[in-house]
N, C-alpha and C positions, 0 to 999 in steps of 0.2 A: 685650749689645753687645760686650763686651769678648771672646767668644770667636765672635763674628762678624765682626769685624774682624781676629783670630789666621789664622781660615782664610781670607780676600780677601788679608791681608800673604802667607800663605804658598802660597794658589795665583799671587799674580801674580808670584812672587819663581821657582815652579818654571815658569810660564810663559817667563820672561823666560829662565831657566837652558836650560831645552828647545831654545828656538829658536837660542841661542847652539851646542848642543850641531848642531843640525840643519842648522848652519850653516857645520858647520866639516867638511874633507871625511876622511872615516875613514880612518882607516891599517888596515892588514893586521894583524890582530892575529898569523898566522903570523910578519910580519916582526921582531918584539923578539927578545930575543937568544934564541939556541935553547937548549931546556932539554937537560937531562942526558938521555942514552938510556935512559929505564927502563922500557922498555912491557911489557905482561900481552901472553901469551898468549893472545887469546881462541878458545874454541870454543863455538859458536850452542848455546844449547840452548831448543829450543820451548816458550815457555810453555803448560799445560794448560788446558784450557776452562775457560773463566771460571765497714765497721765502723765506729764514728763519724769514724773516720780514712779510711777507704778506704768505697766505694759500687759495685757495678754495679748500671748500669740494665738493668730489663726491657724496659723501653718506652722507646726513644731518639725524641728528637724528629727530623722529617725529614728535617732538613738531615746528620744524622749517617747515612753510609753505610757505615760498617763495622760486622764479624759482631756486636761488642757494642762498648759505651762502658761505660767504667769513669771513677770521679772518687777521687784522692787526695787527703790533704788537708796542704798545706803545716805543719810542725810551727812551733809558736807565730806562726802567720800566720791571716790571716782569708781567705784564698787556698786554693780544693783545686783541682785540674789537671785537668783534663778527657784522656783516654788511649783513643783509637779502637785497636780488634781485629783485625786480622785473622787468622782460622786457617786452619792448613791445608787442604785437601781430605786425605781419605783417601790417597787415590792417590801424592800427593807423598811424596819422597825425606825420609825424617825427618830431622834436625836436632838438632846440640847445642846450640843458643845460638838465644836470641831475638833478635829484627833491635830495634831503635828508631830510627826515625826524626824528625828535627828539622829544621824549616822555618825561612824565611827573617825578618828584621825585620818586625815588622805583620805576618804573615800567618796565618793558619788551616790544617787540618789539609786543607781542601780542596783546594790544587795537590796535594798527595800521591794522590789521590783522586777526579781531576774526572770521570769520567766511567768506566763500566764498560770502555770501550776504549780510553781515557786512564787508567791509573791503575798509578802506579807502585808502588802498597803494595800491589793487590792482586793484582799481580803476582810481588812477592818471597813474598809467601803461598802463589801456587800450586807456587812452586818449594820451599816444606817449612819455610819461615821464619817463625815463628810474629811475627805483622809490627805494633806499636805507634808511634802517631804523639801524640808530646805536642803538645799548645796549650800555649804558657807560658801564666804568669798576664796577664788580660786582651786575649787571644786566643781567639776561637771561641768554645766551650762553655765556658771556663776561668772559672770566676765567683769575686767577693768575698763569702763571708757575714759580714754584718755582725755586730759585737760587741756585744754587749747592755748591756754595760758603759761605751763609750763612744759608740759608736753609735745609743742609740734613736732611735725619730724626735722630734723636739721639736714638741709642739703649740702652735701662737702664741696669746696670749690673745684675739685676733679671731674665734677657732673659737669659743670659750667664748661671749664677748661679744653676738657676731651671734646665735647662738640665741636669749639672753634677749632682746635688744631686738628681735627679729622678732617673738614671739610677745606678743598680746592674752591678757589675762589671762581665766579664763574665766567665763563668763555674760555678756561683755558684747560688743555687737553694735555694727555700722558706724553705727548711729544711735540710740547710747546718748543718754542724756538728759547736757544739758551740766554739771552735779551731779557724776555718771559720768566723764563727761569727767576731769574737775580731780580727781577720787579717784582717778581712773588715772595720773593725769601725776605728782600726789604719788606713789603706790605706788613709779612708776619711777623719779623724783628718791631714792626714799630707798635705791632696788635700786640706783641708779648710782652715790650714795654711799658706801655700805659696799662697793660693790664695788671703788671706787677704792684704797684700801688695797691689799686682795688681788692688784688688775693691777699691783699698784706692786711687790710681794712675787714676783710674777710674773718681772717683768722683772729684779729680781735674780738667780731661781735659772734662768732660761733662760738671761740673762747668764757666769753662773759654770758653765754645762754648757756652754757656747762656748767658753770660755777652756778650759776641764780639756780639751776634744777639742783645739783648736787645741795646747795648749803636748804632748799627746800626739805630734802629726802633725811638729813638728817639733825633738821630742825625741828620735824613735825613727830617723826615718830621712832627717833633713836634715844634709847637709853644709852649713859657713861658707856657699859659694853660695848654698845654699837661704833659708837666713836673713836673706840680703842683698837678695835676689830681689825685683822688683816684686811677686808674688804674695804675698809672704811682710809689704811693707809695704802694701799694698794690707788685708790683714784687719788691721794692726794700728790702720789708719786707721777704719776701722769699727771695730774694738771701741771704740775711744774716742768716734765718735760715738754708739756705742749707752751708753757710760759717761756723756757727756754729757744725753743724753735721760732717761737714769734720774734725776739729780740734779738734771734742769731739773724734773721731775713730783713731787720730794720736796718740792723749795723753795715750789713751787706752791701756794697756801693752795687754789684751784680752777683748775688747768689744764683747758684745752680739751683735753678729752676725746677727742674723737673726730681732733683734729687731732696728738694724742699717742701714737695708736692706729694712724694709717697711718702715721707716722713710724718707726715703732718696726718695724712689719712690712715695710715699707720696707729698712731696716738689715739685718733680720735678712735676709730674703729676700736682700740680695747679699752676708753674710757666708756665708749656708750654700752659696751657688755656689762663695767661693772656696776653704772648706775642701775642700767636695767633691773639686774639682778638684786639689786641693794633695795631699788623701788616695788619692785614684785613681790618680792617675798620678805615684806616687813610688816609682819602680826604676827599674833602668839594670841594666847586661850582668852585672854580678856575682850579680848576686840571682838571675837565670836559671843562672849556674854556678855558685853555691854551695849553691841552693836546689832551682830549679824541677827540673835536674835529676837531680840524687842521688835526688830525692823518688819522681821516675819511675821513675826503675834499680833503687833498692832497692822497689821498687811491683812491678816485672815479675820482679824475682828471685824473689820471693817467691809469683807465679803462676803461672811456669814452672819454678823449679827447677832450673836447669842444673846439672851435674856439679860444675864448677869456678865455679861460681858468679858468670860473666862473661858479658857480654851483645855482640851485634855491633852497629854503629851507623855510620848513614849520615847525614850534614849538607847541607842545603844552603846556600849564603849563608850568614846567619850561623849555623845551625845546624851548619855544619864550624866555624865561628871557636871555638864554642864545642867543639868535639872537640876541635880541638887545645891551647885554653886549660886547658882540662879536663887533658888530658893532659900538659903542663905545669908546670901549678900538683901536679896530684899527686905527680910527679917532684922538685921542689920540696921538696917536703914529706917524701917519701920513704915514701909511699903508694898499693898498688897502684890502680891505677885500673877496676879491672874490667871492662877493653873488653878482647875478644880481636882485634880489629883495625877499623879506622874507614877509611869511606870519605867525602871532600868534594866534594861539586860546586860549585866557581865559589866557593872560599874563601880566605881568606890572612891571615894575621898582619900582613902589610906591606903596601901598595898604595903606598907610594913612590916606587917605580920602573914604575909602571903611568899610562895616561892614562883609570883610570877616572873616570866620569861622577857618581859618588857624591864627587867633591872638592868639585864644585860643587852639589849638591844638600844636601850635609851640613853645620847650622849648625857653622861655622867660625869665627865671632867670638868674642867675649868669651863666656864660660861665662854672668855674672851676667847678663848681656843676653839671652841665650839663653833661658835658665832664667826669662824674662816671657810667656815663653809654655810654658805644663805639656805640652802632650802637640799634637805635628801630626796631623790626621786624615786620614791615608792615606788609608783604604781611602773616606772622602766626597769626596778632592780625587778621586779617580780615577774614582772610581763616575762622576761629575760631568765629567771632563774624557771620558770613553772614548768618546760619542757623536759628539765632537769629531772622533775618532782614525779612527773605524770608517765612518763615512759623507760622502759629497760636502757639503763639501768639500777634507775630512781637512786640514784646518787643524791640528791634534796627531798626524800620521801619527807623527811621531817616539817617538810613546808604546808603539806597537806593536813599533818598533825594541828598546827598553830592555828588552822582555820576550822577543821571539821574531824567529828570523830567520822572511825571507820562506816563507811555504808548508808553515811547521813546524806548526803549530795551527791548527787548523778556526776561522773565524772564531765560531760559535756557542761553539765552549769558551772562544776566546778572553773573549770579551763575559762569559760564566762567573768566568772567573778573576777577570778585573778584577772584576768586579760582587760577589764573593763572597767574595774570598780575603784580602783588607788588611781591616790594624783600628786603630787609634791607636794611633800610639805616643807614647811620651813623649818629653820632651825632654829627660830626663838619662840616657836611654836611647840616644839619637841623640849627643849631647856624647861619653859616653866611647868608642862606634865612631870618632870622628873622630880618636881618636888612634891608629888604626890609617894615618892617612894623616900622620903626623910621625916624626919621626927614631925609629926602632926598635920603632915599630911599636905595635900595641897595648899597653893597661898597663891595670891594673886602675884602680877608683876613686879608691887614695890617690895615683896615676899615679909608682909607686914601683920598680911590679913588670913588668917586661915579658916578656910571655908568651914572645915570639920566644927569646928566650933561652934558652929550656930548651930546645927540640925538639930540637934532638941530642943531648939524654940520654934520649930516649925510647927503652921496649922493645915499643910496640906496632906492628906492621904498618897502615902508610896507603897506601890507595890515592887520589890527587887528580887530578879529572877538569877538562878545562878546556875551554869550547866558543869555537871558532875568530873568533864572531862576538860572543864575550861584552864587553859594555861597561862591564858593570858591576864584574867580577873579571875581568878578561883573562889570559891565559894568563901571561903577565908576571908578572902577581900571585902566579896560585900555581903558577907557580913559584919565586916567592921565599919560599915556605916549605917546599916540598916537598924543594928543593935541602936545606934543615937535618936532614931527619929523615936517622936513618944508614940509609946504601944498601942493606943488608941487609934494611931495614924497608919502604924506599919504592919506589912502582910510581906511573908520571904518563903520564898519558894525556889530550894534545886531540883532540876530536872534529871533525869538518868536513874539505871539503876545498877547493881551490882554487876549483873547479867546481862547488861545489855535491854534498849538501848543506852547508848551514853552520850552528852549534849557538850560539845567542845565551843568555842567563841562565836562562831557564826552560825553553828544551829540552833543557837537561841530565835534567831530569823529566818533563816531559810533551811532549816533540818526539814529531811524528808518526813519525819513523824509530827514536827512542830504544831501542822495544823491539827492533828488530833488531838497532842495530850499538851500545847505548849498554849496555843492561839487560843481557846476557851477558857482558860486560867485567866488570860487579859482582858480576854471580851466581858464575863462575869464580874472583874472589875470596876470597868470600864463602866458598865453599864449601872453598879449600885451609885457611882459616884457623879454619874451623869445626871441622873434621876433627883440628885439632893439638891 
């Protein structure tokens, strides 16, 4: 109940947000203040016809469309990364550096990928880019393998229980003699007896494997919040109910058995929902850059080998946030970063001075209040609203808005995307992006460090792309990051025109025109910075 009540609060909270947004009449996103003169050069270039740590698969399941899937495995995590392939054709222009690409919040490796003539990875592949798209953890393919240590599965003594009491003891039939009878009923008075001890012994040591997983879950990786959390007083309310049941059945000279036994199964059954959920969805933006993708980069160095041992990288959404925090924080530190140059679509450190659409979608209250609910589920509100959006009598037209301008996406990929591409996210994950919309921008978890900061001591070449109809990163946004990096580094480019076409969030990726006037912008590039 409790996590079907999370998703109705939080579809009718983005309902409410949509039509407000569908309601208000759009501004030019050309018109905010005009960026700095930095445009690329482009010239068209035709794409060609289409260990116990580390794993590739032979056999990828369906949904994975790239040349191979490979899985790495997060170091002291129970986390490995799911990493789609694509290699070159022979024919292509060889290459110093591997490309890696990184997708938006909630998404899969799929926008990168939708479709053989939608597909912007297997594109930069035919141009000689040997082309990798991570899933963070709990995205797509990205799976958790469980710890055997703190993880097993718990069996409840009702498993146990129900077998002995279903079964008749043997030789004796439905119309035993009543003698038979009363020797049976004894047998199982003395079986239910001695076995009350043992269920009692039971619910200690299942007891005390709750506690040792729970004080694990938020010892390793809760902040104050966490601790404060409804989720977090929600289990401690149930352990105590499960410590009172144990102590009511000790005192008991003969407790009702069986009414001690759905009790007890009862408890546990909504205590292992909320660890679950406490366990699953506990990360936020740092773990993706401290963790998920070092793990990747040192993963592809290591399979391709470049000269200088640097990789090229493309972001979208948050996947540029995180190039540029990335590049950053290493700055920071005073550690190279091994990108030889990054490109952003539709990213920015600051959205401050922007009227994106993600102010009012992103929990913006109190953290502890936030944090009563572990993870929103995208990719079910959508799946779930798109039917809305796509047919008479598009009642959530607006939803199509937030992804694609008009005529940019074939309505079948469109339905695609939506249907395929979001996954849940968390909610401490969603918390620290919102501080990309407060004074200075984004900051890390201890909210100490802000990223914005450092971009003008960067030494890597960025190129930041911005589409004309984008509501969610408007041109605005980035370029209030792109203005930081120093001018010798940065190249910024919005796409769309007055007239049409126009380039909304997602067709910086998959717009039907992308490949002609969007993907050779990045290839030209890609390719000066590859070369150096």
């Amino acid at each position: 109940m409790f996590i079907l009540q999370s998703d109705i609060r939080s579809a009718i909270q983005i309902a409410a947000t949509y039509y407000s947004i569908n309601n208000n009449p759009k501004r030019s996103c050309l018109e905010s203040k005009p960026p700095v003169n930095i445009r690329t050069t482009t010239t068209r270039l035709k794409p060609l016809h289409a260990s116990s740590a580390v794993e590739r698969l032979a056999d990828k399941p369906p949904i994975c469309t790239a040349d191979e899937l490979h899985y790495v495995s997060i170091h002291n995590s129970d986390w490995r990364l799911a990493l789609w392939r694509y290699k070159p054709p022979k024919q292509a222009p060889p290459r110093n550096h591997p490309l890696l690409l990184l997708s938006g919040v909630g998404t899969n490796a799929i926008g990168y990928d939708l479709h053989p003539g939608s597909s912007f990875a297997r594109h930069m592949s035919s141009q000689g880019f040997d082309t990798w798209i991570l899933e963070f953890r709990g995205a797509g393919l990205s799976s958790e393998v469980a710890s055997k240590e703190v993880k097993q599965p718990i069996t409840l003594p009702s498993e146990r229980m129900d077998g002995v009491s279903s079964q008749n003891p043997p030789g004796l039939s439905s119309d035993s003699s009543a003698q038979s009878k009363i020797s049976s009923a004894e047998e199982k008075k003395e079986l239910a007896e001695s076995d009350q001890s043992q269920l009692l012994m039971t619910f200690t040591e299942t007891f005390k494997r709750f506690s040792e997983r729970l004080s694990v879950l938020i010892k390793e990786g809760s902040p104050e919040a966490l601790q404060n959390s409804t989720i977090a007083t929600q289990i401690r309310d149930l352990s105590q109910r499960l410590v009172d049941i144990i102590e009511e059945g000790q005192r008991s000279v003969s407790p009702p058995f069986t009414d001690l036994l759905d009790r007890f199964s009862s408890t546990i059954e909504n205590l292992q929902t909320q660890i679950d959920l406490l366990g699953k969805y506990n990360w936020d933006f740092d773990h993706y850059l401290e963790e998920d993708v070092p793990t990747a980069m040192e993963y592809i160095r290591k399979q391709c080998n470049p000269k200088d041992g640097k990789l090229l990288a493309i972001g979208h959404s948050m996947g540029g946030i995180l190039l540029y925090s990335m590049l950053a924080r290493n700055v920071f530190e005073g550690r190279d970063s091994k990108l030889a140059a990054i490109v952003t679509l539709g990213s920015s450190l600051d959205y401050t001075t922007s009227n994106s659409t993600l102010k009012l979608l992103l929990p913006l209250a109190d953290p502890a209040q936030a944090l009563s609910v572990p993870a929103v589920p995208l990719g079910a509100l959508l799946a779930a609203a798109y039917p809305l959006a796509s047919r008479p009598p598009y009642v959530m037209s607006w939803l199509n808005r937030l992804i694609t301008a008009q005529d940019m996406v074939h309505p079948e990929l469109m339905e695609k995307f939506v249907m395929t591409n979001f996954c849940t996210v968390p909610a401490k994950l969603l918390l620290q992006l919102t501080t990309a919309f407060q004074e200075g921008g984004l900051r890390d978890r201890s909210g100490t460090f802000f990223y914005k900061d450092h971009i003008s001591k960067i030494d890597v070449p960025v190129l930041a792309i911005a589409g004309d109809l984008d509501i969610i990163c408007p041109p605005e946004a980035v370029y209030e990051t792109i203005k930081l990096v120093p001018k010798h580094l940065a190249m910024y480019k919005v796409f769309g025109e007055p007239g049409g076409p126009h380039y909304a969030h997602y067709d910086l990726v998959g717009g039907r025109l992308a490949p002609e006037q969007l993907y050779p912008c990045v290839i030209d590039f890609l390719t000066i910075h590859d070369s150096t």
